[in-house]
N, C-alpha and C positions, 0 to 999 in steps of 0.2 A: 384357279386362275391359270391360265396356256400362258405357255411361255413364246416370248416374242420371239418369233425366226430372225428378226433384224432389229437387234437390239443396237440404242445411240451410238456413239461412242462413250460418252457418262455412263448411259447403262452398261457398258462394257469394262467403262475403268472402275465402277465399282463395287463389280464381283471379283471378287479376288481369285478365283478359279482361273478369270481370262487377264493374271497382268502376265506377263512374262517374267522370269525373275530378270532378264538384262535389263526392263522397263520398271521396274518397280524403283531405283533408287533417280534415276530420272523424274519419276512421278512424286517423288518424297521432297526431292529438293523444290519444284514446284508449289508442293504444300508449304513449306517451309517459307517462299517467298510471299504467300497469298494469305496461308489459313492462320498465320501465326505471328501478323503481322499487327494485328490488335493486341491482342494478350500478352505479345511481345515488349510490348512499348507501355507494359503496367510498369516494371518496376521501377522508370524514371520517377512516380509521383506516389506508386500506393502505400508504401512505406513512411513514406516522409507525411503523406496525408493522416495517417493512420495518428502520429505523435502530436502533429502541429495544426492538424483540421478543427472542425466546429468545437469538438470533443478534446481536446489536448489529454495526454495521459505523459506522468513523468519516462525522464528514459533512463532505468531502470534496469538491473535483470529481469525481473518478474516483470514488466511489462513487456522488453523486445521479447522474449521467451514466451510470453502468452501470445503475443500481435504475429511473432512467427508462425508456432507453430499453428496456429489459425489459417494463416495462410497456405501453409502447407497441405494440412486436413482437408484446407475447400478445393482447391484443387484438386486433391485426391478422389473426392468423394463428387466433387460436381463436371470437374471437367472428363477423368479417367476415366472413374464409374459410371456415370451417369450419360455422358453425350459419350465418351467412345466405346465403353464396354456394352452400351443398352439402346441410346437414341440414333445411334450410326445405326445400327442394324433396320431400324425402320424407314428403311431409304424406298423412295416410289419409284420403282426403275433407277436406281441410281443416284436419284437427286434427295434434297435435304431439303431443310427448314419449313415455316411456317404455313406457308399454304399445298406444299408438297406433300406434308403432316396431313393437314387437312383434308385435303383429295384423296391421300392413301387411305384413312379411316374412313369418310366419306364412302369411299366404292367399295369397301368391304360391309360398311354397315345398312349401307341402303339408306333407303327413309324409312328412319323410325324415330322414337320421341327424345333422341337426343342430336338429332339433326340440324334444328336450329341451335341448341346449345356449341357445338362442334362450328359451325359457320362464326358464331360472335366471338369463341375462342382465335379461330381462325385470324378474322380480320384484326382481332382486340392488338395480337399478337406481331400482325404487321403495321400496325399502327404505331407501335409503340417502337420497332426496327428505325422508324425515319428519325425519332428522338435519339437513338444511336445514329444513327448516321449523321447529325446535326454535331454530336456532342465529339464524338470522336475526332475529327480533324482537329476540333478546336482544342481541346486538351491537350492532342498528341503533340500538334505543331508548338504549341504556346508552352509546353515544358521542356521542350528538350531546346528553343532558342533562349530560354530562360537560363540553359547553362551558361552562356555569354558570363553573367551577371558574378559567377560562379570564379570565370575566367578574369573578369575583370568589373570590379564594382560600377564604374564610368560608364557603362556599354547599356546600364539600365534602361534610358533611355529609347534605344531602338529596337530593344525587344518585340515589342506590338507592330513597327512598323515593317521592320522585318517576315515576320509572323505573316502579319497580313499579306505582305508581297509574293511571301511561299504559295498560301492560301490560291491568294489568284492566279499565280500562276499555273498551278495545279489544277486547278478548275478549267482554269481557260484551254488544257490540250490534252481537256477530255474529247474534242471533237475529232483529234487525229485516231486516236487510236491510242490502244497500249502494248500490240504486239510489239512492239520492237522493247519497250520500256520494261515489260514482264519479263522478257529473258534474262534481265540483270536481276530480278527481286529477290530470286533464290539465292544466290550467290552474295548480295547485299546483305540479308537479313542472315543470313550463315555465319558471316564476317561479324557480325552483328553479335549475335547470341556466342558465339566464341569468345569476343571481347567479353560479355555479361559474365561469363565463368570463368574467364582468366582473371578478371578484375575480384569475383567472389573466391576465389582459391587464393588470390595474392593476404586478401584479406582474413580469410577464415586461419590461414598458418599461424596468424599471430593468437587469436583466440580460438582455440578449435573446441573449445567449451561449447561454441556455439551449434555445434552437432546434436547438439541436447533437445534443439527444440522438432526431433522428429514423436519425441515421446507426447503423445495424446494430454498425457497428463498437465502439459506447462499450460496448455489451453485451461482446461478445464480449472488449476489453480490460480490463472486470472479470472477468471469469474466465479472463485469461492472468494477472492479479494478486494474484490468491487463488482459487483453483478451488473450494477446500474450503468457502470463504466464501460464496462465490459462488451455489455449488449449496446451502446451506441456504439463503441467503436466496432461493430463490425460492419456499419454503414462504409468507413474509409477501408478496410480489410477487404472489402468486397471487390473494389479496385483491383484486385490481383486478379480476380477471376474476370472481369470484362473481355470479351472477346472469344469466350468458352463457345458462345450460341453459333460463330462464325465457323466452328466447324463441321458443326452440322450442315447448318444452310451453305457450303462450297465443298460438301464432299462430293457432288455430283462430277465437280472437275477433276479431281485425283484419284479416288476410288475411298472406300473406308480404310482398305490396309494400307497405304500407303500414309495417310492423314492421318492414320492412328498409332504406327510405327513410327514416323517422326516426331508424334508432341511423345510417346515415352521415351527412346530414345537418345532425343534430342532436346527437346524444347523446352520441355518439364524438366530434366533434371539440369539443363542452363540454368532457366531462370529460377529455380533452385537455388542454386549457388551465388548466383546474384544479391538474391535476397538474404543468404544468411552472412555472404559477405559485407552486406551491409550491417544487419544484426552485428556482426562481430567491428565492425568499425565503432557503433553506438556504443558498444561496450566500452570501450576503450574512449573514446570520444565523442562525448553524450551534445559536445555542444555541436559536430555535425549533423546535425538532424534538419539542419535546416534547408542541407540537401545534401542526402548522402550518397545519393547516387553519384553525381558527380565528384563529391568529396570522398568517394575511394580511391579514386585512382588520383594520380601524382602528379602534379602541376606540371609539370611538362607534357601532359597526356590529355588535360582538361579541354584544349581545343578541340583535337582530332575527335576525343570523343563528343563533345558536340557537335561535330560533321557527323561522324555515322549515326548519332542519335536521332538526329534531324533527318536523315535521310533513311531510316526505318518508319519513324513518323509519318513522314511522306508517302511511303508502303502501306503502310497502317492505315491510312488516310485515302488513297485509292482501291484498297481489298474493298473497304466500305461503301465508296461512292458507286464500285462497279454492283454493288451488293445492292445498294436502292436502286440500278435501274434492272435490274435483274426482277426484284422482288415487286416495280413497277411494270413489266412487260408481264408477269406472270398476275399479277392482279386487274391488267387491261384484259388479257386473255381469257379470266374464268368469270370476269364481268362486273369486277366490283370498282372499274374505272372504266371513265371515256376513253377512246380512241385518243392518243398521242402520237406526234412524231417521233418516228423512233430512226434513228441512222443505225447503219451498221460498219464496223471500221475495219472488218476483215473480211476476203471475200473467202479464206479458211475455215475462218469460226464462225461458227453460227454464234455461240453466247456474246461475240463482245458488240457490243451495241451500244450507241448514245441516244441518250434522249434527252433533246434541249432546257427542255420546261424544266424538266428536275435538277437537270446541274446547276441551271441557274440561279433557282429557287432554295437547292442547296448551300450554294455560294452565297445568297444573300443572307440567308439564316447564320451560318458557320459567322459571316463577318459581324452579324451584331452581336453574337454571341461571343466574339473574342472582343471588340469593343466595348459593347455592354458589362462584360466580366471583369475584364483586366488582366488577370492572372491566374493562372493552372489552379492555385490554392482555393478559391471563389469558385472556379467552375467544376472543380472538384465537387462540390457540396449538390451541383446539377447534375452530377455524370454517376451512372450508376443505379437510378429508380427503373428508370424503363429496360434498362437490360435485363435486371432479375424480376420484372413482371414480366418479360418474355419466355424467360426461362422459367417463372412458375407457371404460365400456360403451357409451354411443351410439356411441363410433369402433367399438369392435367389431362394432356391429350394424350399422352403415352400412358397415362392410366386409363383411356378408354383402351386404347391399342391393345393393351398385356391382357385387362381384363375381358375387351369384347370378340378382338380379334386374333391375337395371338392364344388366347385362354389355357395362359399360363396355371400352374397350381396355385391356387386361390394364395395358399399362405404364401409362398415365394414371391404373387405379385404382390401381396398385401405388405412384405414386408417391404420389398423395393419400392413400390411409388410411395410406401410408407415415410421410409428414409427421406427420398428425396422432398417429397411436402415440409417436411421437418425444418431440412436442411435451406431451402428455398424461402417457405414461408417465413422463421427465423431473421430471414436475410431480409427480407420484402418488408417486416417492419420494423428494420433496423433502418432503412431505407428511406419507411417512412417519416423518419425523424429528421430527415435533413429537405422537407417541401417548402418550409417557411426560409431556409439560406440558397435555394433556387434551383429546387428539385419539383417544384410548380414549373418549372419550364417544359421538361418532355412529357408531362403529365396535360400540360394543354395542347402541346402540338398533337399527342395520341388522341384527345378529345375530338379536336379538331378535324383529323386524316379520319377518325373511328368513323365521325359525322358524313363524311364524304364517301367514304367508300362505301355505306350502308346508305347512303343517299342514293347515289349512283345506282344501286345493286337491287335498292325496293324499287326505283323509278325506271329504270328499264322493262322488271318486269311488271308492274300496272302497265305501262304501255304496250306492252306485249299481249297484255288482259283484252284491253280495246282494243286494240288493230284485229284480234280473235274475232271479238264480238260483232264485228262485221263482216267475217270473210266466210265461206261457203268452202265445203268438199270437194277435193281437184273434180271426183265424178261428176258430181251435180254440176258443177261449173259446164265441163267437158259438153254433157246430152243435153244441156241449157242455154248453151250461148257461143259454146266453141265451133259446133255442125253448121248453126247458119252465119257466122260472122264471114268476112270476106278476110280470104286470106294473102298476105304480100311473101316476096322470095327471102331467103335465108335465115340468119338464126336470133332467137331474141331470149334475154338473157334476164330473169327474174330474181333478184334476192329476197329471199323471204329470211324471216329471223326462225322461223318454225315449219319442223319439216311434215306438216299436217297444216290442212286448208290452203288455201288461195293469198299471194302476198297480194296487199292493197294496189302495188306499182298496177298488177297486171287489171286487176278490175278499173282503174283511172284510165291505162288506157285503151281500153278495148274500148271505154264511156264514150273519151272525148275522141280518139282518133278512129274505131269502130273499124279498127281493122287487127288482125291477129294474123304473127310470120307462119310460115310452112313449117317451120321447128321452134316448139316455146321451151324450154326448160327451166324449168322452179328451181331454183339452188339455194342449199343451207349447208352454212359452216358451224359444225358441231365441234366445241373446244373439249376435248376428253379430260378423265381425273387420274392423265397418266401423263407423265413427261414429252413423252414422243410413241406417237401415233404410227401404228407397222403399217409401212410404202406401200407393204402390195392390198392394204384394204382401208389404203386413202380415200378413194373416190368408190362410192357407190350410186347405180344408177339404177333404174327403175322406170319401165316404157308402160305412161298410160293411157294409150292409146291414139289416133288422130293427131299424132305428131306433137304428144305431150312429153315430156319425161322429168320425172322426179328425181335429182342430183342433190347428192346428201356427199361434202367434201370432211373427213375426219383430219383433227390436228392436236398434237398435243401441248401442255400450257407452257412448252419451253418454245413451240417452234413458230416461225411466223407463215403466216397466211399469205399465200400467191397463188392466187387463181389461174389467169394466165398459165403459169406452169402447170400447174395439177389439170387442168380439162385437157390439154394439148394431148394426151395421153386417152383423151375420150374417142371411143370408137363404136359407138352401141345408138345412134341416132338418125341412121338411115346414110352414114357415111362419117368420115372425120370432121373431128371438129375446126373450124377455120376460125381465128380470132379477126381477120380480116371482111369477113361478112358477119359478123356477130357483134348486136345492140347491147350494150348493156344496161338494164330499167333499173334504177336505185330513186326508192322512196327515202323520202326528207320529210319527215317531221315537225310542223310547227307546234309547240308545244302554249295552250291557251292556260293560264293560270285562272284556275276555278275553287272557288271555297262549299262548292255547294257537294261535290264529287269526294264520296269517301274515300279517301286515297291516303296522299300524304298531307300534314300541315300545310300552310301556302306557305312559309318562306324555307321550307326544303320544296317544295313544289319549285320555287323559286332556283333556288340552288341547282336544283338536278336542271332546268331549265337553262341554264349560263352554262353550266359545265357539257349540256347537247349541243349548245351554237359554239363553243369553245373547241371540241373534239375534231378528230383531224376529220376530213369525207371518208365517207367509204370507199370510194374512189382512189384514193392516198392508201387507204389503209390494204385495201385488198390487192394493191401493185397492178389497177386495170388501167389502161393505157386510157388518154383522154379522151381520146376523137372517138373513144367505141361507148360513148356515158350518155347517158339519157336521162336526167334526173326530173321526177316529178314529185312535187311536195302535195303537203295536206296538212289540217289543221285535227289536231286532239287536246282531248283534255284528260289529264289524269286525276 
């Protein structure tokens, strides 16, 4: 593979060759605000879920000393080892996560017969991301106003309503933007995870016994003591690791060493201390369990730390929200969604982007789900399945990676993806014990999105099948019908979806209006299986004769599509290009529901059908001004 002469800036922050070291602790704190803002805001609930969830287990030494050092281990070994010491380094140009995964293996392995297997891990993978991102706000938010309760028994009451009013609020100024809001996250969540280790060192001085549970062994002699126990509670224990997969999927924004320097550093040995501070509290006073987060620190302190709890949450809660439409622009992009409205809130950053449908949709989900539930302890029992089925598909994927593309030594990758299947798998059916207490929830919504975006993704291309099946070779076109048509002045502008044969637009009109411009150019936007697409072989053009030319625009699945911009730059067509004498033809699609056409079912026929009259125009989507649009429909059937 050549390396890109104009590499993003992502791909730039995440070779550590190109940070500077004055830019490197800048870029740390950063992460600190973003990447660590989920994982951060476990120890409010995992601990206490772990004693008092579906499973109760006494509280004990030999229990906090088994629940600990579990925690510690998974940590070690899923977020250290596994996403920063192995799954960082499989960055696609710089970026992270699930489909970025997928595009990387994807362009190294070609097609071949685990192609389609690689695509359903793919989407499986993003599918199951939206059930975090439902799950997260509501937890995060709904435990840490729970402290109130902590502060003051009376206050029960408002909790939910509270909760809620965050919620909305938060939702509601996704449309501004969050530059200005991100600059504090870093220095919020810093203040944040300070407190977590001041509060776990205040606590561990009185028991410093509780050091004990770095030894492997206190694990393993909770499950020589109850096995059965043991292995359900690591369903609530898993809690701690929530938020691991987040730093993969946003290492594209800080670099690997930067995001990887802060959780050891920093992040990891806070909440650390947090946890065994807590541990060392239950020793001593078994009957705080009931929340011992807040019940380490000292009544005059329980307030405050419910403001900065709640305002990590908050954090916590926007890393995620910015994450599904992230993870939606890039799955519009590679085709496994319609066209959506997408805004953008910075004319600096290209990544920060809203998009309506999804916040919305989010917002409404998050509220039934904190209504529906009630309380952190109930949604606990929800939170947690789809994460480690995400994170058992990246093991899968990273064992194509090691073994097809990286081809590591057979035994070295055999032992690592080995480990981690273990350690994943393990978890995933500890997991699956808590579906019947409402761990059926992000298992239907992934059901559900799996359905849509594989909807989406088989019915585009059937339609791409047919609109083929009737179209002709530019040449044959060209010594056919182009030589004697009458030809009108300036330039006309054809999107075809395929950069091979005739798009339909231009055979409709040559039919009905039987005339063709002085300059026709066929244009196709090709989405690459690379982040961002090198500027200077954006646009490729190709003259086929008689005042044809074949425009083939490259972009990659981070970046957005503006034609307009990119042809301006065109000079290869018998003089510059003018957006002001240029037609632009966009074919429109009626889609006829047919049971006879081996395709799809009819009621995904149906579906992919709503979700094409649902999707923004092409017009909206490619930023072409209106007055230069020419849209002619047609009727198919898939």
């Amino acid at each position: 593979m050549t390396k890109d002469p104009h590499p993003s800036p992502a791909a730039v922050a995440a070779s550590p060759s190109h940070i500077p070291k004055d830019r490197l602790p800048v870029l740390m704190l950063g992460a600190v605000g973003v990447v660590f803002g989920d994982i951060g805001t476990s120890p409010l609930y995992a601990l206490k879920e772990s004693f008092i969830g579906p499973h109760p287990l006494a509280v004990d030494q030999l229990h906090i000393f088994g629940v600990l050092s579990l925690i510690f281990w998974s940590l070690m070994l899923i977020v250290t080892v596994k996403y920063v010491l192995v799954a960082m380094r499989a960055d696609n140009r710089g970026e992270g996560g699930p489909f970025a995964l997928l595009a990387l293996v994807s362009r190294h392995l070609g097609a071949s017969r685990w192609s389609g297997t690689l695509i359903v891990l793919g989407v499986l993978a993003a599918s199951m991301f939206y059930g975090d991102a439902m799950l997260t706000p509501a937890i995060s938010v709904l435990s840490a106003v729970e402290g109130l309760t902590v502060v003051e028994a009376s206050l029960q009451p408002l909790v939910l309503p509270i909760a809620v009013v965050i919620l909305v609020a938060l939702f509601l100024i996704q449309s501004r933007g969050t530059a200005r809001v991100g600059a504090l996250f870093g220095p919020i969540v810093l203040v944040y995870l300070a407190t977590l280790a001041a509060l776990g060192v205040a606590n561990i001085a009185a028991h410093p016994e509780i050091i004990g549970i770095l030894n492997p062994y206190r694990a393993f002699e909770f499950f020589l003591y109850d096995t059965r126990l043991a292995f359900l509670a690591m369903g609530s224990v898993f809690l701690a690791v929530t938020g691991a997969e987040t730093l993969y999927a946003d290492m594209g924004h800080f670099g690997r060493k930067a995001v990887g320097l802060s959780w050891l550093t920093l992040a990891y040995p806070c909440l650390m201390l947090n946890y065994m501070g807590q541990g060392a509290l239950l020793l001593g006073t078994p009957e705080a369990v009931e929340n011992p987060f807040y019940l380490m620190a000292p009544e005059w302190a329980r307030l405050p730390l419910v403001l900065i709890a709640t305002a990590a949450t908050i954090i916590a809660s926007q890393a995620v929200i910015s994450g599904a439409f992230s993870v939606t622009h890039q799955a519009i992009q590679l085709g496994f969604l319609p066209r959506l409205r997408t805004l953008h809130t910075s004319e600096k950053a290209a990544g920060q982007i809203y998009i309506p449908s999804v916040n919305w949709g989010l917002l409404v989900m998050v509220l039934v789900l904190v209504l529906g539930f009630g309380e952190s302890t109930r949604l606990a029992s929800a939170y947690g399945i789809s994460v480690i089925g995400t994170m058992l598909i990246t093991t899968l994927m990273l064992g194509f990676l090691v073994f097809k593309v990286w081809r590591w030594n057979r035994w070295l990758a055999t032992g690592t993806i080995g480990l981690f299947m273990l350690v994943d798998g393990t978890y995933f059916a500890s997991n699956i014990t808590k579906i019947p207490d409402g761990g059926w929830f992000p298992l239907a919504v992934a059901a559900v999105l799996f359905t849509v975006l594989t909807t989406w993704s088989k019915g585009r291309r059937l339609m791409r099948m047919r609109l083929e099946d009737g179209g002709m070779p530019l040449p044959v076109f060209i010594k056919s019908a182009a030589a004697s048509a009458h030809r009108v002045r300036n330039t006309a502008v054809f999107m075809s979806a395929s950069p091979e044969g005739i798009p339909p637009a231009l055979l409709h009109n040559l039919k009905h209006n039987q005339v063709l411009h002085e300059r026709v150019l066929i244009l196709t936007v090709l989405i690459e299986e690379v982040p961002y697409a090198d500027p200077d072989k954006r646009l490729e053009a190709h003259d086929a004769g008689l005042g044809f030319y074949r425009l083939i625009l490259h972009y990659g699945f981070m970046e957005d599509v503006n034609i307009p911009r990119d042809l301006a730059a065109l000079n290869c067509i018998g003089g510059p290009f003018d957006m002001m004498t240029a037609s632009f033809f966009l074919g429109r699609q009626k889609l006829v529901i047919s049971a006879d056409q081996p395709g799809m079912a009819v009621w995904r026929e149906r579906l992919f059908s709503w979700m094409n009259k649902s999707s923004e125009s092409a017009m909206e989507f490619f930023k072409i001004p209106t007055n230069r649009v020419v849209e002619l429909g047609s009727q198919i059937q898939i």
